[in-house]
C-alpha positions as CSV (number, residue, x, y, z in Angstrom):
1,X,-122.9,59.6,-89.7
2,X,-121.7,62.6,-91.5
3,X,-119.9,62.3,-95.2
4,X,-117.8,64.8,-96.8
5,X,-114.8,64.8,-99.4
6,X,-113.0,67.1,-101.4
7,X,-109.9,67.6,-103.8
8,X,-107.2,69.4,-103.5
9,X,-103.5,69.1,-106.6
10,X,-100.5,68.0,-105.6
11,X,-97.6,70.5,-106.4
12,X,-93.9,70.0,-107.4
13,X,-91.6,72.2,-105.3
14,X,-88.3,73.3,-108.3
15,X,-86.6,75.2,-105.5
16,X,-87.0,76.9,-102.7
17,X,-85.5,79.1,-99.5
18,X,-86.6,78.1,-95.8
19,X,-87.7,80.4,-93.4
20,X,-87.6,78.9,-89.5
21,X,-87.5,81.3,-87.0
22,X,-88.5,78.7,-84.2
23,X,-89.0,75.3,-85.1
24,X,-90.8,73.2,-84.5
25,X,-93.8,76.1,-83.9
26,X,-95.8,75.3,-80.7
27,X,-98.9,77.1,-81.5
28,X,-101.0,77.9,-85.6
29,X,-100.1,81.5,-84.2
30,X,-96.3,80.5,-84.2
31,X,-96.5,79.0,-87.6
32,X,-97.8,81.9,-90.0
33,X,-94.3,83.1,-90.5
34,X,-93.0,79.9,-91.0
35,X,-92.4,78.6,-94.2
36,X,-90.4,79.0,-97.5
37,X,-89.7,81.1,-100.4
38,X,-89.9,78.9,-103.5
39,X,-91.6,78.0,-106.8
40,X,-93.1,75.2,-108.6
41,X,-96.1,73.4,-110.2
42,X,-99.2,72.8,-109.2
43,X,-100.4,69.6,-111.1
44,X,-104.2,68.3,-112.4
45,X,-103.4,65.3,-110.3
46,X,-103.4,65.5,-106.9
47,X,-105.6,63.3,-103.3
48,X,-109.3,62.9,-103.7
49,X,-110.2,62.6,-99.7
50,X,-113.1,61.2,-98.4
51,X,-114.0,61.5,-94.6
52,X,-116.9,59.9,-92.4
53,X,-117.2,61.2,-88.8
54,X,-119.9,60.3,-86.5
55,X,-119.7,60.6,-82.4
56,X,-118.5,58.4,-79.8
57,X,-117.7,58.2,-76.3
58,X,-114.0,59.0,-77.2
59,X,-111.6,60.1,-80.1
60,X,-110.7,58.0,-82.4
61,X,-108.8,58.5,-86.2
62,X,-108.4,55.6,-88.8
63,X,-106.7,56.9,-92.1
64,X,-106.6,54.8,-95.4
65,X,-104.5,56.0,-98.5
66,X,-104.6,53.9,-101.7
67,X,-107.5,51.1,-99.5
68,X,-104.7,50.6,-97.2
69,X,-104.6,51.1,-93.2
70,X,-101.9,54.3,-93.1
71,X,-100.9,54.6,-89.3
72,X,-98.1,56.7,-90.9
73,X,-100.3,58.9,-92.1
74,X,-99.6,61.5,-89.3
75,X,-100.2,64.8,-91.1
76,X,-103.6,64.1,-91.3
77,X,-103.7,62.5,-88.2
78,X,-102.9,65.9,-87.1
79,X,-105.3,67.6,-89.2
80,X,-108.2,65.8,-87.5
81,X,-106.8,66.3,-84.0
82,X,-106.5,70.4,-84.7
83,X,-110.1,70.5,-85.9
84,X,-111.3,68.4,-83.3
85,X,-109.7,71.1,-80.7
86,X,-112.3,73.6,-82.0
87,X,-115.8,71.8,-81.8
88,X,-117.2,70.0,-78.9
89,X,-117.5,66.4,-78.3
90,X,-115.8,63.0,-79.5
91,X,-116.0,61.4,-82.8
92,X,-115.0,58.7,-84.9
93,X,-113.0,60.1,-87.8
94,X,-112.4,57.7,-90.7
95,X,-110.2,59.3,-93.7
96,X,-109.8,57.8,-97.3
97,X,-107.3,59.3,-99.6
98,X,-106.9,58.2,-103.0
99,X,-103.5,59.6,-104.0
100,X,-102.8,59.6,-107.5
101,X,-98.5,61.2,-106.7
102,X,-95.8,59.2,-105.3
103,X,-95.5,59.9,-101.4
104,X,-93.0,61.5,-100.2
105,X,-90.8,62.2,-103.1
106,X,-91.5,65.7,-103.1
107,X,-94.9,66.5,-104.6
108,X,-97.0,67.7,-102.2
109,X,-98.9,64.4,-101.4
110,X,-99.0,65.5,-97.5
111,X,-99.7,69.0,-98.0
112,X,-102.9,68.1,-100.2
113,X,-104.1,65.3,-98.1
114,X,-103.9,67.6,-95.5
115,X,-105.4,70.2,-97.2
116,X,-108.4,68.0,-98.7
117,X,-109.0,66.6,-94.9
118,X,-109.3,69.8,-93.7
119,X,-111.9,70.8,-96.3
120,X,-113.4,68.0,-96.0
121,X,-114.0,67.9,-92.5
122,X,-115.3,71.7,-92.4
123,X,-118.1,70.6,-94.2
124,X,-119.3,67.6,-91.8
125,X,-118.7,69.3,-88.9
126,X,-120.5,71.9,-89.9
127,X,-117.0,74.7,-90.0
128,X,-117.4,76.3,-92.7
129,X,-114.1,77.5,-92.8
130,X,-112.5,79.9,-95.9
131,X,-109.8,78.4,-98.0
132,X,-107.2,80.3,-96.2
133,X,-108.2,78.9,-93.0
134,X,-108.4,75.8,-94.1
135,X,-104.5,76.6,-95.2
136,X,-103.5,77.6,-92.3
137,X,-104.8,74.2,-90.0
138,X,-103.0,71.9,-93.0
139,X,-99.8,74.4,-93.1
140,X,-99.8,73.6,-89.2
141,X,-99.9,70.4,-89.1
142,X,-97.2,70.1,-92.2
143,X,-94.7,72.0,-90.6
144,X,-95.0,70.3,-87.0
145,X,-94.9,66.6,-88.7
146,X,-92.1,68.1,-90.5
147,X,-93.1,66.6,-94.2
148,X,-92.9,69.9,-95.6
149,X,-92.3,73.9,-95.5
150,X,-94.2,75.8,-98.0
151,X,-96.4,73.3,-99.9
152,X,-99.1,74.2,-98.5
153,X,-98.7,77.8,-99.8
154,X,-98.9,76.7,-103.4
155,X,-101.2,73.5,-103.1
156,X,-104.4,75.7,-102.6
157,X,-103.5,77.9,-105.3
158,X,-102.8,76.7,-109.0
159,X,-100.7,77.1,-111.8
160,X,-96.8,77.8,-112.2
161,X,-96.1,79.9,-108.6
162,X,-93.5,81.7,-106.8
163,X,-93.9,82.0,-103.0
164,X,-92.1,85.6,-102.6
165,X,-92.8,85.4,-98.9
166,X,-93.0,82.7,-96.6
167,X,-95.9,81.8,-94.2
168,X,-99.2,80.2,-93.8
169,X,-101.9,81.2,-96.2
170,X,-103.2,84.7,-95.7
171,X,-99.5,85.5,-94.8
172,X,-97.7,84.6,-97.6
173,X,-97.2,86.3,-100.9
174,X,-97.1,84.9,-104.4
175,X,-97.0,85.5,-107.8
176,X,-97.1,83.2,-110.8
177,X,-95.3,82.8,-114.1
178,X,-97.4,82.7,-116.9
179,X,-97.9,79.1,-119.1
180,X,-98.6,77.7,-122.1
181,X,-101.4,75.6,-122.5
182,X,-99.3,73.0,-124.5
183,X,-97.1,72.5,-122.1
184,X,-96.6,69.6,-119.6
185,X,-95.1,68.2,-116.8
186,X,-93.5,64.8,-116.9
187,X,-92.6,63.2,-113.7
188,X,-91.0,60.0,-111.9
189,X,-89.6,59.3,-108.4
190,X,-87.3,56.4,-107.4
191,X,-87.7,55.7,-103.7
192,X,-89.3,58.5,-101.3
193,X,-87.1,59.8,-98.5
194,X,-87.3,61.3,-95.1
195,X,-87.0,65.7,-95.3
196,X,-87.3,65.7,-91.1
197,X,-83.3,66.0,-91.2
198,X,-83.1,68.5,-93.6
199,X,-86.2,70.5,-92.0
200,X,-85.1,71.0,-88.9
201,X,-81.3,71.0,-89.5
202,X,-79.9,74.7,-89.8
203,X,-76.7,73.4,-91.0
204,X,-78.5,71.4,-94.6
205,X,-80.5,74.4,-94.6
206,X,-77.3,77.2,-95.5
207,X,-76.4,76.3,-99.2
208,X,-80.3,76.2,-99.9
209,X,-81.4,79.3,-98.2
210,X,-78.3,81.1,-100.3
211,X,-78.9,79.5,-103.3
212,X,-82.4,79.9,-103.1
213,X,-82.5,83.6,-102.6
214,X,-80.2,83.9,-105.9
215,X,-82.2,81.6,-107.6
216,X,-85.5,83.6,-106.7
217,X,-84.2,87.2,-107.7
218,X,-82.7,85.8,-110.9
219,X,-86.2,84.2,-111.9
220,X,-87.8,87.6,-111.0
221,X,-85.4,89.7,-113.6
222,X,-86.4,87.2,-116.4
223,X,-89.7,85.2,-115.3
224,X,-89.9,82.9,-118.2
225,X,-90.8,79.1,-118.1
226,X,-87.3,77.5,-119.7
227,X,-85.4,80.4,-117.7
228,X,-87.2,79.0,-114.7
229,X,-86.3,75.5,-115.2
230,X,-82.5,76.3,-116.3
231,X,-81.7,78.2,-112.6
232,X,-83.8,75.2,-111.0
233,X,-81.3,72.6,-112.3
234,X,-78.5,74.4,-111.3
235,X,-79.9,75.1,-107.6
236,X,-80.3,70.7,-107.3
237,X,-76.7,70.6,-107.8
238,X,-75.4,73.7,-105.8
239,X,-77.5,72.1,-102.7
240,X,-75.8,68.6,-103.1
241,X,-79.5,67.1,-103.0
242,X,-78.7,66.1,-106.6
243,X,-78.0,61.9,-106.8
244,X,-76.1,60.5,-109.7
245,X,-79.3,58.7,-110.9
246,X,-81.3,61.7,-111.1
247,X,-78.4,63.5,-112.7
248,X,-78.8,61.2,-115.3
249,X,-82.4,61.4,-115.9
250,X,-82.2,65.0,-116.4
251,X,-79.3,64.9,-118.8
252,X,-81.8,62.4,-121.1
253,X,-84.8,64.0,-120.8
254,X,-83.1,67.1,-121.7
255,X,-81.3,65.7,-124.9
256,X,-84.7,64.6,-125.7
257,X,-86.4,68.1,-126.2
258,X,-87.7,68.5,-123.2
259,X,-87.7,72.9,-122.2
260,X,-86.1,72.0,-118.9
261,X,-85.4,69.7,-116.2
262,X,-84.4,69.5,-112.9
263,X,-85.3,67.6,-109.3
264,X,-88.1,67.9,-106.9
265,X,-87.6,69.2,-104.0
266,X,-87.0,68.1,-101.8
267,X,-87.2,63.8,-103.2
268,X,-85.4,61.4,-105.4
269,X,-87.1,62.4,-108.3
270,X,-87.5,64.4,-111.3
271,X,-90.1,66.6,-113.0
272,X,-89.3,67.8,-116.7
273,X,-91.4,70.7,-118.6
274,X,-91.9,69.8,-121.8
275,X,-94.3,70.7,-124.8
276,X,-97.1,68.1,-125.7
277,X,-95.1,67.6,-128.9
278,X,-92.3,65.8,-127.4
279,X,-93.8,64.2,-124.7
280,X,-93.4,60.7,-126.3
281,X,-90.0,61.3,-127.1
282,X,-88.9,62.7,-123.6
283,X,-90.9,59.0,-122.2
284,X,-89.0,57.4,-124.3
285,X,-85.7,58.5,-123.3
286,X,-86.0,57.5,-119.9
287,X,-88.6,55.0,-119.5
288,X,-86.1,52.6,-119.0
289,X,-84.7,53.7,-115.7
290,X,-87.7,53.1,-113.9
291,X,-90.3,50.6,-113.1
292,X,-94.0,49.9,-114.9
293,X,-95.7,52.9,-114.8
294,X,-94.2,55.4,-113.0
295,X,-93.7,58.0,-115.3
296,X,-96.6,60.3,-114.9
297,X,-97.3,63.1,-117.5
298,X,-99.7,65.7,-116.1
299,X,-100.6,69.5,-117.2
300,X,-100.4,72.2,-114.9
301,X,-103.7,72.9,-112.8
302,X,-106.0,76.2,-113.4
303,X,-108.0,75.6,-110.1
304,X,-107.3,75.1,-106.6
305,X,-108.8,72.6,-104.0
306,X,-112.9,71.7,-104.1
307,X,-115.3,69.8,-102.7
308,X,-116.6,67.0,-104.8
């Protein structure tokens, strides 16, 4: 039996602009120009994956997430079968993610557990594939499962991005805003939700794709932080992703101090950017509204994915 595992941050998605010639792509080929424009976070917190593989007379793929059986878990289900396409023989592939994000509430929890798999399994087969490869099986699998667009895109890079163009790793484009160290991002999600209907529907993709593209060139005129988070908040409520709940939290958090607020996208959450100097009083504002716990205060990452 073979052991590998690896890391890889989760990343909040602010806004974003999708771009889906032909969905869903039939081929890794047909997916490098899928994806979306868009910017975000990419947080210290992220899925620690750990995989054992080890042959057998045929395929079989058990994931955990949290110590718990995930049948569910079909983007790394996905991931294993893609990989398994490009070696010989059967295995037995058993996947543990510890996920330290809510799933699906937009923060990248599918693109990094894909992402950590993939590294992860390089290694025990014996792959060695570069991290842009390894970006391109996970952006794949993401976009055919339909839990996401361009996560993938920012997830194996770090910081505060923008994805100027679309596509799988070693397609794409981006650039980064530049932070300060003090700064964090507080975070909390309600209930996750499905983004299949929104993916693959051109009609709830209009208002964001025109949005979006405004949002992006006015960000790019005046690439500060707070300006960042100012056109962010106004995209959620343009797109009519925004709830009332949410609406709410971001009005507190905002009277609170906080530099900016708005919602992840796509999820029933938030994420706020605020300075480590109000961080208790932004917490307090709104700690409230949700259960034990669920707030989550993280700073924005300075590496990428890694094996550990």
């Amino acid at each position: 039996m073979k052991r590998a595992s690896a890391f890889c941050p989760a990343g909040i998605s602010s806004f974003f602009q999708a771009v889906t010639p032909d969905l869903p792509p039939k081929t890794m080929q047909d997916a490098y120009t899928v994806g979306a424009r868009g910017g975000g976070f990419i947080l210290k917190k992220g899925v620690y994956t750990q995989v054992k593989v080890e042959p057998t007379e045929s395929t079989e793929i058990e994931v955990t997430i949290n110590g718990k059986n995930a049948p569910e878990a079909k983007v790394t289900c996905e991931v294993c079968r893609l990989l398994l396409d490009e070696i010989e023989g059967s295995y037995r592939i058993q996947v543990d993610h510890e996920v330290e994000v809510p799933i699906g509430a937009g923060y990248g929890a599918s693109a990094a557990g894909a992402v950590s798999t993939t590294m992860a399994l390089s290694r025990a087969f014996g792959m060695h594939l570069t991290l842009n490869r390894i970006g391109q099986f996970a952006h794949f699998a993401e976009i055919r499962c339909a839990t996401g667009l361009g996560s993938v895109s920012g997830v194996i890079r770090s910081g505060m991005i923008l994805i100027l163009e679309p596509g799988a790793p070693g397609y794409d484009r981006v650039d980064w805003l530049p932070l300060d160290p003090s700064h964090r991002i507080i975070t909390a999600s309600f209930a996750p939700i499905s983004k299949e209907d929104i993916i693959f529907s051109p009609n709830a993709l209009q208002a964001v794709n025109r949005e979006g593209a405004k949002v992006l060139q006015q960000i790019l005129a005046n690439p500060t932080p707070e300006y960042f988070m100012k056109l962010c908040n106004r995209f959620a409520n343009k797109v009519g992703f925004l709830s009332e709940r949410i609406a709410d939290v971001l009005e507190k958090v905002i009277d609170a101090g906080a530099l900016g607020a708005t919602q992840n996208m796509i999820g029933d959450a938030f994420h706020a950017l605020v300075d480590v100097d109000s961080v208790d009083s932004v917490i307090q504002s709104v700690a409230h509204l949700f259960p034990p716990n669920a707030l989550l205060v993280s700073q924005v990452t300075c590496t990428g994915p890694r094996h550990t």
